[in-house]
Legacy VTK file of the C-alpha trace (Angstrom):
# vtk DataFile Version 3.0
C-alpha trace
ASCII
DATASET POLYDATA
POINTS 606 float
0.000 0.000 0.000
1.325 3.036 -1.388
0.444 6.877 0.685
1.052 10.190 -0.946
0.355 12.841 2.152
-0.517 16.466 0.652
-2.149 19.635 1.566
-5.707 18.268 -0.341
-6.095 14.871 0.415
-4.392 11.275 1.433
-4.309 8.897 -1.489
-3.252 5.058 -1.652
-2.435 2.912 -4.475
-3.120 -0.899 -3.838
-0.818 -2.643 -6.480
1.509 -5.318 -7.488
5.013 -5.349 -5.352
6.696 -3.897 -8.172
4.949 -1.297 -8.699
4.758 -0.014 -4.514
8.196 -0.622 -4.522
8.458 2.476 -7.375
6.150 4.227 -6.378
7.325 4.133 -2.715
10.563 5.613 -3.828
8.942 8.467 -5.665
6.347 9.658 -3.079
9.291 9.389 -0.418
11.117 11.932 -2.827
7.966 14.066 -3.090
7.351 14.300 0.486
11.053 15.160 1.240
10.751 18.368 -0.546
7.575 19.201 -1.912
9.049 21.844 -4.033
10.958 19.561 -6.162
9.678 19.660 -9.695
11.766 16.778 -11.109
10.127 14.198 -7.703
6.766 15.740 -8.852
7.288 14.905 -12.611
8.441 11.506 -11.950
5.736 10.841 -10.028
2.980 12.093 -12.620
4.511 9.438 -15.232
4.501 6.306 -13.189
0.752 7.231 -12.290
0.134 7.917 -15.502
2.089 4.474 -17.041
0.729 2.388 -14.548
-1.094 -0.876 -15.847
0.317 -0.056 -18.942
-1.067 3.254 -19.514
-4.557 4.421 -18.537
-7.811 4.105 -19.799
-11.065 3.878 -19.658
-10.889 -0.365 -18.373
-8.037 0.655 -15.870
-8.971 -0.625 -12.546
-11.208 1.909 -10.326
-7.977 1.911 -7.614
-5.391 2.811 -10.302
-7.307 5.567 -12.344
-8.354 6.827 -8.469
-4.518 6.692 -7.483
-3.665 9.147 -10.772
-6.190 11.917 -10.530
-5.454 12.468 -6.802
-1.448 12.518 -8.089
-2.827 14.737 -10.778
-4.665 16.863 -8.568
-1.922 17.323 -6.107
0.199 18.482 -8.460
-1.490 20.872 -9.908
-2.395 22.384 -6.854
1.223 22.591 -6.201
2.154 23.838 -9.562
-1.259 25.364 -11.152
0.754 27.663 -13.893
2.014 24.696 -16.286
-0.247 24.685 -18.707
1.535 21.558 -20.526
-0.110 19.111 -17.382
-3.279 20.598 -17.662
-4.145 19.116 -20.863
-2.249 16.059 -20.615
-4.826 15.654 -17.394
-7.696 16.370 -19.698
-6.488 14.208 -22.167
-6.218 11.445 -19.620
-10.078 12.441 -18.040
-11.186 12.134 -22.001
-9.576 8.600 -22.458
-11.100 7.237 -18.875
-14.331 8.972 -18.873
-14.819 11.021 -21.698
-15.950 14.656 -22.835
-17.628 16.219 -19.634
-14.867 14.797 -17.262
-12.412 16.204 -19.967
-14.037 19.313 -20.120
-14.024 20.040 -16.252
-10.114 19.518 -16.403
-10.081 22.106 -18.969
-12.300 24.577 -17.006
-9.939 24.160 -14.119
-7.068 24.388 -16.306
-7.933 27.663 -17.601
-8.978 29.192 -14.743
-5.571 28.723 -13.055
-3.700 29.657 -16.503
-5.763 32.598 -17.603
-3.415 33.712 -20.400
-2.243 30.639 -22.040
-2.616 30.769 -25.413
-1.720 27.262 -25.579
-3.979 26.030 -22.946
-7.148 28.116 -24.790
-5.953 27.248 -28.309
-6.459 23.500 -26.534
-9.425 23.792 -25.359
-11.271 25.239 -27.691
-9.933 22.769 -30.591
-11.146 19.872 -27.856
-14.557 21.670 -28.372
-14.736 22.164 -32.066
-13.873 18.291 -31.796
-16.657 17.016 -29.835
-19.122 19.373 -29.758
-21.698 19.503 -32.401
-23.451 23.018 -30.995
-21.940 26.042 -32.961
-23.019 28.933 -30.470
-21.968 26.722 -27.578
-18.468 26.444 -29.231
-18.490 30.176 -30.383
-19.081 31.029 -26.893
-15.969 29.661 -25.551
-14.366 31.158 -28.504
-15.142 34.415 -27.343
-14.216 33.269 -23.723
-11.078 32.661 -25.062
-10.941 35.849 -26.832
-11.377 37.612 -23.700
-8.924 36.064 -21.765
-5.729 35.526 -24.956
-6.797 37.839 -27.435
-4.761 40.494 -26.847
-1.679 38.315 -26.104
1.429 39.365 -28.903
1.254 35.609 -30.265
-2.182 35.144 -29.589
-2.243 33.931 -33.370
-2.610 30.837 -33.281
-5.942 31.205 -31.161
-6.916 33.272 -33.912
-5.712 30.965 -36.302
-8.715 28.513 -34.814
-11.064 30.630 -34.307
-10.761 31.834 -37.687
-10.684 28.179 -38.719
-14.000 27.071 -36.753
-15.414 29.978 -38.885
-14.869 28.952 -41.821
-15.861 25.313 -41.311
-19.419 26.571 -40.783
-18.775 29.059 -44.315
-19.610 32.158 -41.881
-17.932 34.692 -43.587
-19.560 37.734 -42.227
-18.420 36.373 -38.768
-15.462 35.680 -40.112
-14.842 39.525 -41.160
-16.473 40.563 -37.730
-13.133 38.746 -35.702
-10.713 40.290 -38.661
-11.719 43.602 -38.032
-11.249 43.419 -34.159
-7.730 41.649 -34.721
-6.533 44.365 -37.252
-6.836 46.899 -34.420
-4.684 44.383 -31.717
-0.503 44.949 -32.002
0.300 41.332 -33.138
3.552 39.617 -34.343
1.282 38.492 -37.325
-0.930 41.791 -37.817
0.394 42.089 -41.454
-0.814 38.835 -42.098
-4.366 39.386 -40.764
-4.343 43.316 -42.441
-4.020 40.998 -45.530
-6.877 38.695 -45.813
-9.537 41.741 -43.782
-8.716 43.458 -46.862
-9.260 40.671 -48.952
-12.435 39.818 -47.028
-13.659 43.212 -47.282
-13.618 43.321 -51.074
-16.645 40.648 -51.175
-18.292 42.458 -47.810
-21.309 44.896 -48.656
-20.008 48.549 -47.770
-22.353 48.706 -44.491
-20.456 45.698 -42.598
-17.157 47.900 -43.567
-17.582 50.945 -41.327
-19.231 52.327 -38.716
-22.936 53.822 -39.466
-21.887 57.102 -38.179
-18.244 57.085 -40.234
-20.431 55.839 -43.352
-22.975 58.231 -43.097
-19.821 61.339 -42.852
-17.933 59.690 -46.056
-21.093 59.532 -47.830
-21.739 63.411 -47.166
-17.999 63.994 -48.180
-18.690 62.381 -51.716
-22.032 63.982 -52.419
-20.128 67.613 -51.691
-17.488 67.269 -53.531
-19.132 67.618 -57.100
-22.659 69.504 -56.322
-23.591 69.938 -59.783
-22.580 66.404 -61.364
-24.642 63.490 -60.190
-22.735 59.796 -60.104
-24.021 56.566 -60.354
-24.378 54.074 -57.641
-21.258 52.710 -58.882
-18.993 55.064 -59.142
-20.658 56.552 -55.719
-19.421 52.950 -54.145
-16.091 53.128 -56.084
-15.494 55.969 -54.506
-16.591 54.761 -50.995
-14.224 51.783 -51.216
-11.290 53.964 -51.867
-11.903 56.127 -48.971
-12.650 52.981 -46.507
-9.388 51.655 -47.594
-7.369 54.856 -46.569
-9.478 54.790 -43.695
-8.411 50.830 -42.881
-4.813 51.793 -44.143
-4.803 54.430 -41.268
-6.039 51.388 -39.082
-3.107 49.045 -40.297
-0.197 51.958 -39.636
-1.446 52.456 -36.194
-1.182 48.861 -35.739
2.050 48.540 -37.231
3.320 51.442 -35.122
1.972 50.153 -32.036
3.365 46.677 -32.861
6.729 47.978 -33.005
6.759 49.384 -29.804
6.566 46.365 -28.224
8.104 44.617 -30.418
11.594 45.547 -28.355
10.051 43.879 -25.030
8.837 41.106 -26.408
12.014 39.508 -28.404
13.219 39.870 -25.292
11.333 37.684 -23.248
13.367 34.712 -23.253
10.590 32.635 -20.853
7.147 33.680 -21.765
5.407 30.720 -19.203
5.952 29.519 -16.015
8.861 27.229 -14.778
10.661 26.628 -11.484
13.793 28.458 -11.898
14.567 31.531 -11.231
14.347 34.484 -13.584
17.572 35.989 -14.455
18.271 39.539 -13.877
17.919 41.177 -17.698
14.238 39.040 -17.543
13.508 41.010 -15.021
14.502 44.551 -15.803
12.694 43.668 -19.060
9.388 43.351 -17.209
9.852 46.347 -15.271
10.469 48.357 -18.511
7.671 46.122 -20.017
5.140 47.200 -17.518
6.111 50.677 -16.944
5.929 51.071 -20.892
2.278 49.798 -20.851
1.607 51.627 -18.336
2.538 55.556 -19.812
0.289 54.259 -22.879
-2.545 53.995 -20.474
-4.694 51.653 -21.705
-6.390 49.526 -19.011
-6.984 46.300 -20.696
-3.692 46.419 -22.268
-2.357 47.090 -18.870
-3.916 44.532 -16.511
-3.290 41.861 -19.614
0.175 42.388 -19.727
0.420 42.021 -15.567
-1.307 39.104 -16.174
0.889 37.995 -18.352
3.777 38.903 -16.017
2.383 37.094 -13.101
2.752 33.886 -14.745
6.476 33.917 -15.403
7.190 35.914 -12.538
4.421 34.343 -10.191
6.758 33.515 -7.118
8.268 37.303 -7.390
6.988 39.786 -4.651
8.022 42.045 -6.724
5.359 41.839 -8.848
2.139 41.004 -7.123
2.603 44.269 -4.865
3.112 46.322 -7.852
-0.075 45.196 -9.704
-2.050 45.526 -6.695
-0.498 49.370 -6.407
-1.653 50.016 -10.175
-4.681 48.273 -9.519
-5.591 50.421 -6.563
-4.690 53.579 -7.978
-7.663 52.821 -11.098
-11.253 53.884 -9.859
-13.587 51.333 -8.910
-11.507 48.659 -8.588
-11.294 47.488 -4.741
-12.829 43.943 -5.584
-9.575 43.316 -8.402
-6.924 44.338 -5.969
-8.512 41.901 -3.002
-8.897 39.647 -5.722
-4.506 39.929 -6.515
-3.656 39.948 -3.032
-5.558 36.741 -2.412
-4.116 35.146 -5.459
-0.342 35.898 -4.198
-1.320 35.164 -0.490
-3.205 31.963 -1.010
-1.344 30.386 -4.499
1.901 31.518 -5.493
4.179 33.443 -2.988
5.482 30.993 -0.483
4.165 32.137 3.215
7.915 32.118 4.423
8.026 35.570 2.678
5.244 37.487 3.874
5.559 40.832 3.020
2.593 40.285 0.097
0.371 39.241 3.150
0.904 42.214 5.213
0.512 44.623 2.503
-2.857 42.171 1.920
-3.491 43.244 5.900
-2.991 46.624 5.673
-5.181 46.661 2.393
-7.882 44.802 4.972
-7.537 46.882 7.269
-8.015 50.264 4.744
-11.609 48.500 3.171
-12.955 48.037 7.443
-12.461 44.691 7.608
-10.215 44.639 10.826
-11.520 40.835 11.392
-9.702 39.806 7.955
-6.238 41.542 8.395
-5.981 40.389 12.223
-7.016 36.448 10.806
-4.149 37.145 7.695
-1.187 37.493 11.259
-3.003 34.850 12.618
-1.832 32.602 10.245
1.245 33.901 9.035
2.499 33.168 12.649
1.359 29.214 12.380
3.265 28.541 9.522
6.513 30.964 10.925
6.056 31.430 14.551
7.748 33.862 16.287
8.625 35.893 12.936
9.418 39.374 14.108
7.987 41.553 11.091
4.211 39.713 11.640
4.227 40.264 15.610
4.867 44.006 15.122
2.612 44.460 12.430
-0.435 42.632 14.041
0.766 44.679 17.515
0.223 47.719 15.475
-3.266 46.876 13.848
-4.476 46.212 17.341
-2.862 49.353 18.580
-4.804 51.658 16.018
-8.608 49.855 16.615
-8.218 48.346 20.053
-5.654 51.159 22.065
-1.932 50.638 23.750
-3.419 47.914 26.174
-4.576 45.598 22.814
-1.266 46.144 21.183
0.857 45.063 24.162
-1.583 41.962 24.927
-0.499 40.934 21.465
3.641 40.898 22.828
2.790 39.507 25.611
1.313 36.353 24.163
3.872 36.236 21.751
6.293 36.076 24.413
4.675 33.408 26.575
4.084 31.249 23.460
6.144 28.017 22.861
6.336 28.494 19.478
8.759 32.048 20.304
11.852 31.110 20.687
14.264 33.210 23.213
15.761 35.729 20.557
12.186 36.766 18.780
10.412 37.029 22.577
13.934 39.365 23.397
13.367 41.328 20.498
9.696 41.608 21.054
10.344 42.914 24.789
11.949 45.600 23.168
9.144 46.211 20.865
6.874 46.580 23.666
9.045 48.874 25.494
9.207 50.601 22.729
5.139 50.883 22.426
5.724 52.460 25.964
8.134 55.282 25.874
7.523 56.523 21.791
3.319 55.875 21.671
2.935 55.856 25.598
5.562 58.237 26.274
6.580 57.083 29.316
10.121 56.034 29.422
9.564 55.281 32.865
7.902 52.332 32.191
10.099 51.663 29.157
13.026 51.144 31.466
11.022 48.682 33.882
10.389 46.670 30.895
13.749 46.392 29.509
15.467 46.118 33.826
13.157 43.420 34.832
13.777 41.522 31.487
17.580 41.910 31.425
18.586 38.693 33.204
16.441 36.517 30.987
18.094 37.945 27.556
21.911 38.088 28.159
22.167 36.392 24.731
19.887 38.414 22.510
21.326 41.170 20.419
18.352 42.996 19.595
17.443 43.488 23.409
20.663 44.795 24.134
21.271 46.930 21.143
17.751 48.671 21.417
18.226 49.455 25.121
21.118 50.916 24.911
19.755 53.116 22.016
16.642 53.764 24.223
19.126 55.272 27.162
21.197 57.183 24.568
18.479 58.516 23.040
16.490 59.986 26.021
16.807 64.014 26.103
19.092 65.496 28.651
20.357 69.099 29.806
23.105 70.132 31.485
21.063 69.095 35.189
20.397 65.802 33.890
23.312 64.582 32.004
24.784 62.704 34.955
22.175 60.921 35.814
21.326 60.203 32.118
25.068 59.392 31.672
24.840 56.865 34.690
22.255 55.084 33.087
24.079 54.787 30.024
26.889 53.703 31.389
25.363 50.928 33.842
23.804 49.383 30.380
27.077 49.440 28.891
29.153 48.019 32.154
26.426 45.575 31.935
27.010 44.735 28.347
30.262 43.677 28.434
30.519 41.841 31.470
27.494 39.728 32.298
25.989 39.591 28.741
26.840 36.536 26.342
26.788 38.139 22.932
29.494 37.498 20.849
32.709 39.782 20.770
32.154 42.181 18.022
28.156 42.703 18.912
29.861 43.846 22.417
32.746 45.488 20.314
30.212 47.031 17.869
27.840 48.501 21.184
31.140 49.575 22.474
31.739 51.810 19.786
28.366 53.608 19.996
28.993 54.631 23.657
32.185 55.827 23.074
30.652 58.282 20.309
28.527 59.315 23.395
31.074 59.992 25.787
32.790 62.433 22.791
29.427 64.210 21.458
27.717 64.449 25.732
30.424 63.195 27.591
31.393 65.019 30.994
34.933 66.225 31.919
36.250 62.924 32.634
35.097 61.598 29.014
38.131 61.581 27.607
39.980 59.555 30.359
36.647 56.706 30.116
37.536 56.683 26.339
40.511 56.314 26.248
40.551 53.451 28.724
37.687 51.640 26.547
39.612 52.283 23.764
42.574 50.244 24.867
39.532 47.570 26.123
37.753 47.619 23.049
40.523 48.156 20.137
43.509 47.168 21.613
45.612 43.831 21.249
44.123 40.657 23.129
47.513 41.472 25.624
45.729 44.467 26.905
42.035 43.426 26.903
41.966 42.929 30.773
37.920 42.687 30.736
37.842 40.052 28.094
40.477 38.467 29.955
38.659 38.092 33.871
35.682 37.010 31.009
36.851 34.438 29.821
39.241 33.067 32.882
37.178 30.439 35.264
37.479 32.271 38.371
36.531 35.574 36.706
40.016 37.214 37.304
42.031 38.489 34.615
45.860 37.251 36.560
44.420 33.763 36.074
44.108 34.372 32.247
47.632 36.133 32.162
49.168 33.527 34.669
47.608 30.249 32.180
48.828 31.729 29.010
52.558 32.716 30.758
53.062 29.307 32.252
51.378 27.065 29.240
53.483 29.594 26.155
56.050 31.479 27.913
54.085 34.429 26.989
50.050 35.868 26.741
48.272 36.081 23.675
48.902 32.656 21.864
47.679 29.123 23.916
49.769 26.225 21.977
48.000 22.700 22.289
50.242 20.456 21.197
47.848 17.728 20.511
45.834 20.186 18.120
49.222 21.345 16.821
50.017 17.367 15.391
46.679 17.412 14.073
47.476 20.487 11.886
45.276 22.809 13.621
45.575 26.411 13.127
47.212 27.088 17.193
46.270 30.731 16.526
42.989 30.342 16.147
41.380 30.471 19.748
43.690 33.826 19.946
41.695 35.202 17.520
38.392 33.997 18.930
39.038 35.482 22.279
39.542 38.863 20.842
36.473 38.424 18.575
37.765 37.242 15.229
37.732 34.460 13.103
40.426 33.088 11.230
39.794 32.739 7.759
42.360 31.472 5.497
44.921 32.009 7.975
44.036 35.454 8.570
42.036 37.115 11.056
38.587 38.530 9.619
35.810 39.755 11.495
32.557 38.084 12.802
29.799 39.930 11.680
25.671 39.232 12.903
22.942 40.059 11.525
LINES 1 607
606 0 1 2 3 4 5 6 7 8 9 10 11 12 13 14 15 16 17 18 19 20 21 22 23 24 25 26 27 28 29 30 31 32 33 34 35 36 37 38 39 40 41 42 43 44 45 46 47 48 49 50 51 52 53 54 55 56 57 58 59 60 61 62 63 64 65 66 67 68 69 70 71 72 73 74 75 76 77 78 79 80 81 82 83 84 85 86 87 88 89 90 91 92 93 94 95 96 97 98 99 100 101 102 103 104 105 106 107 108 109 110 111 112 113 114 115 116 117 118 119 120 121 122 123 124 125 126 127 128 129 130 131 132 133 134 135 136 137 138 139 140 141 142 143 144 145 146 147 148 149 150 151 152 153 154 155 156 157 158 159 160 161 162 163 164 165 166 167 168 169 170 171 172 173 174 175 176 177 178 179 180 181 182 183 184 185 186 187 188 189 190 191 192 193 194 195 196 197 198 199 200 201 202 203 204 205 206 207 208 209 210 211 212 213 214 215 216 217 218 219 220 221 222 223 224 225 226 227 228 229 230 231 232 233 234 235 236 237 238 239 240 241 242 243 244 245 246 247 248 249 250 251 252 253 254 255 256 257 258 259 260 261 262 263 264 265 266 267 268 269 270 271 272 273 274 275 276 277 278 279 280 281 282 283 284 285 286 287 288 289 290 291 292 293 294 295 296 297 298 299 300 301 302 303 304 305 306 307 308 309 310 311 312 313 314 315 316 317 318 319 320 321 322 323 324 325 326 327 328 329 330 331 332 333 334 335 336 337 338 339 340 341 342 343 344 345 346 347 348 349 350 351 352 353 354 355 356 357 358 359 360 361 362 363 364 365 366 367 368 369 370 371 372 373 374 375 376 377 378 379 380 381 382 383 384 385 386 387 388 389 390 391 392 393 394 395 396 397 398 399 400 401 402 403 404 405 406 407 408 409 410 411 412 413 414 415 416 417 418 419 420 421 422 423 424 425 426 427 428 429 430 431 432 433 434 435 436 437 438 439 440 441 442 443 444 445 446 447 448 449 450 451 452 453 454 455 456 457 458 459 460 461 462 463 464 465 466 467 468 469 470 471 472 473 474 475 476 477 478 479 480 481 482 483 484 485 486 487 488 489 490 491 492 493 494 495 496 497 498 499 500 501 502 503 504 505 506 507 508 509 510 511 512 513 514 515 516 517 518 519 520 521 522 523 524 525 526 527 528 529 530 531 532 533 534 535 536 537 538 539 540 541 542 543 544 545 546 547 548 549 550 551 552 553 554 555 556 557 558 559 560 561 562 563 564 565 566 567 568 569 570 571 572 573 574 575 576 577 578 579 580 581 582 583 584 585 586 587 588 589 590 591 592 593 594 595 596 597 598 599 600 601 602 603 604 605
């Protein structure tokens, strides 16, 4: 018995030992990393070869076991258009048109803009459908959802075909002349058989009644006194619809060009797993920003569309057709509708900035319930992720007051799922809250004092409250006690705190700018003695020294390193020096550094 465990359902495939034994191996593969195309690929092709290949007198276990593969992976990977109708063609060989059909609906729906897909479908219809307007329809479905696409000919191409098969040439001429006004790689050839079309067309299906009705004018006032025959009054007609269809074709052409210089540059017009490169991308920047100077909204939204499937795992992107959307009246439903798309399909949750934009956006239309459920579960799938906490503190602060906001840290803190460097940095969030929305440093202080002991490792704590005491305003009356403060954080900073060397080093360097820019008369003399601390040789570092000595005493230090190398600095280990260990490199360590290449570099944090 064969499990596949996904985010829509629990399948099982009952089969022969050979085939488990496969299959095992490729679920194992899929359920390893769920984002590996190649497992997910290998997987569809065994389902789909099993029992020989699949078809309608394919056990009811088997043909169960490849739709729910089927169906998982699409869900995974809805934008490849390519699986969509091999699945239909599958449905159509096991159960036939309507099963088929659904795959297709489904299909298109996740892949608006494929030609392909469309140009698919639609030839699946003319194929086993006998109902012209019920096939025409989709056409037009189809039309509305690829027709504007550059190389949206060969959906043309079809429709143009299904056309003719029924000998419906004034429909025919209808779908020419909306394609003649559509910037196509093809246009030419289209301009071409319109005109040739139009030639057998009756002059009222050429124009416009309005633009007929002016030409018509134009030719009876051009020769008051000489009356012409109908013929030579439709002669001339024809000759002036042609210049006016000729204008049509230049726009066109012009038009055409212009985009022309984007679109030979997309080198990856449809969705695949890798990564864009970097000149993909600047060209759909340009792309987009091009469209969007010509200002033509269907064009516009099309060509995001058209964006979003390449680019559908880019940020990016989705937050910058949800800023064009918003900015176009009317249109509040269309932006929920993007967000929900990148939120709930495409951007992977462990990047959530599309989410909290999605929030905020919530939060703007009154629906306070929405944006507080979107944190919600942003912080199931990545507990304790700093970013989401703040934000969700904040929405609560602005409906629900200070007291909401901080309820919000504090159950971050206490949860499980926090671990001790995001409930550190969220104590100083909250402390924070109190002395910049609150304005009581007071209380800030509190917050950070009776939290100190718990956070000795956590560089965020430390780094904000030391900015919180520097930052507080002083005066000549206060600046002693507002230097003692300062000071006691510091003291406390480099001897009882755990953070590595250079975050102390780095903190260091920030009070010493204070005791230069608000320092009091014996500034210089504390400097200069932190200098030697802070900058100096390991020789001279008697803090770091009595830090890292058992007993807390810097002699102890001095004394081991005298008595083990006949001088400090440098502790050989003979043992480590026989296994071709680098003897300098707890010297380094215990001044901060790292060896790297035999060379001291140094350690850096984020």
């Amino acid at each position: 018995m064969v499990y596949i465990r996904g985010s829509i359902a629990d399948i099982s495939y009952s089969g022969t030992d050979e085939e488990n034994a496969e299959l095992s191996k490729l679920t194992a593969e899929v359920q390893e990393n769920e984002d590996n195309f190649g497992a997910w690929e290998r997987l569809v092709q065994a389902a789909e070869s099993l029992e020989g290949g699949l078809n309608r007198n394919s056990s009811p276990h088997t043909i169960a076991f490849a739709r729910a593969v089927y169906d998982l992976f699409l869900a995974k990977f809805p934008l490849f258009f390519g699986y969509w109708k091999k699945y239909a063609d599958l449905e159509f060989s096991i159960a036939g048109t309507e099963a088929a059909e659904m795959i297709y609906e489904r299909g298109v729906a996740s892949v608006t803009t494929s030609v392909d897909l469309w140009t698919n479908y639609c030839t699946f219809k003319v194929e086993t459908s006998h109902d012209p307007d019920v096939i025409r329809e989709l056409f037009e479905r189809g039309a509305h959802s690829v027709g504007l696409d550059f190389f949206a000919h060969p959906f043309w191409d079809k429709y143009l075909e299904f056309e003719e098969r029924l000998e419906a040439q004034d429909r025919i001429f209808v779908i020419l002349e909306r394609i003649i006004h559509i910037p196509l790689h093809q246009y030419a050839r289209y301009f071409d058989r319109f005109h040739q079309v139009g030639t057998t067309r009756p002059i009222s299906e050429l124009l416009p009644a309005d633009i007929l009705a002016q030409f018509q004018a134009e030719i009876a006032m051009e020769n008051p006194g000489k009356m012409k025959n109908d013929m030579e009054i439709e002669r001339d007609l024809r000759a002036r619809i042609h210049v006016f269809h000729l204008e049509i074709f230049h726009r066109t052409q012009t038009e055409t060009t212009k985009r022309w210089a984007y679109e030979q540059e997309l080198k990856r017009p449809y969705f695949v797993v890798d990564e864009l490169d970097e000149a993909q991308l600047v060209n759909w920047r340009k792309y987009l920003d091009f469209e969007e100077v010509e200002g033509d909204y269907q064009r516009t939204a099309f060509l995001y569309e058209r964006c979003l499937v390449t680019a559908a795992s880019y940020d990016e992107f989705w937050l910058r057709y949800a800023r064009w959307m918003i900015s176009q009246p009317g249109k509040e439903e269309e932006v929920r509708m993007i967000y929900q798309r990148a939120s709930c399909l495409y951007v992977p949750i462990s990047r959530p900035a599309v989410r909290l934009q999605y929030a905020i956006f919530e939060e703007m239309s009154g629906r306070v319930d929405v944006a507080r459920a979107i944190h919600e579960a942003i912080l199931i799938n990545i507990p304790g992720h700093h970013e989401t906490i703040v934000s969700w503190a904040n929405l609560e602060r602005r409906h629900g007051g200070l007291d909401a906001a901080i309820a919000v840290y504090e159950s971050q803190i206490n949860s499980k799922s926090c671990d001790i460097y995001a409930q550190g940095w969220l104590v100083s969030e909250w402390a924070r809250l109190l002395w910049k929305i609150k304005g009581s440093p007071e209380e800030a202080r509190q917050v950070y004092q009776k939290n100190q002991r718990w956070y000795l490792d956590v560089r965020a704590f430390w780094i904000n409250y030391l900015e919180f005491e520097i930052q507080q305003p002083s005066s000549a009356e206060t600046e002693k006690e507002c230097y003692a403060r300062i000071s006691q954080v510091h003291d406390f900073i480099r001897t009882k705190t755990r953070l590595q060397p250079q975050t102390i080093k780095d903190l260091s360097h920030c009070y010493m700018v204070y005791l230069l820019e608000r320092g009091t008369e014996d500034a210089a003399k504390e400097y200069m003695m932190l200098d030697k601390e802070v900058n100096g040789p390991f020789s001279v570092q008697s803090q770091l020294k009595a830090k890292v000595a058992e007993d807390g005493k810097e002699n102890t230090t001095q004394r081991r390193l005298i008595l083990e190398n006949g001088h400090p600095g440098v502790e050989v280990n003979e043992a480590a020096v026989r296994r071709g260990e680098n003897i300098y490199t707890k010297y380094y360590q215990q001044q901060g550094e790292q060896p790297s290449n035999g060379h001291p570099t140094p350690l850096r944090y984020s």
